[in-house]
C-alpha positions, 0 to 999 in steps of 0.5 A, a space after each residue: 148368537 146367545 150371550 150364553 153361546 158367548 160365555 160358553 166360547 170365553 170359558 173355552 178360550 181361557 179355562 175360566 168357569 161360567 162366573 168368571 167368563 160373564 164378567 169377562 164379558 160385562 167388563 168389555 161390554 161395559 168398556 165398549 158402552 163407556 166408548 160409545 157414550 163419548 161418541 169414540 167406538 170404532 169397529 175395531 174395538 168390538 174387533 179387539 174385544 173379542 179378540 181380548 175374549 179369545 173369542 172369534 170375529 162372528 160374535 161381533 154380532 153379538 156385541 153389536 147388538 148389546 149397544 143398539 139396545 
């Protein structure tokens, strides 16, 4: 999934223009990367961030996929 996919699907949750929902998005992204630099991300947290996002489960993958590169 597109990161524009993901920022489509945030705007569509929350009624927030494309602005908003990108630094939505940066925000998690930075918080789950700040998780891993300690060495603590779990599952969950990538769960609970999309959850957060009002986004759904399958774009789990996405954010997977940010914090491998």
């Amino acid at each position: 999934m597109a990161e524009n996919e993901i920022i489509g699907r945030i705007c569509g949750s929350c009624g927030c223009d494309e602005a908003t929902a990108k630094e939505y998005l940066n925000d998690e992204i930075r918080h789950l990367r700040e998780l891993q630099e300690v060495n603590d991300l779990q599952e969950s947290d990538i769960e609970l961030s999309c959850s957060g996002l009002g986004i759904e489960s399958e774009c789990m993958e996405y954010f997977t996929m940010v914090l491998t590169y």
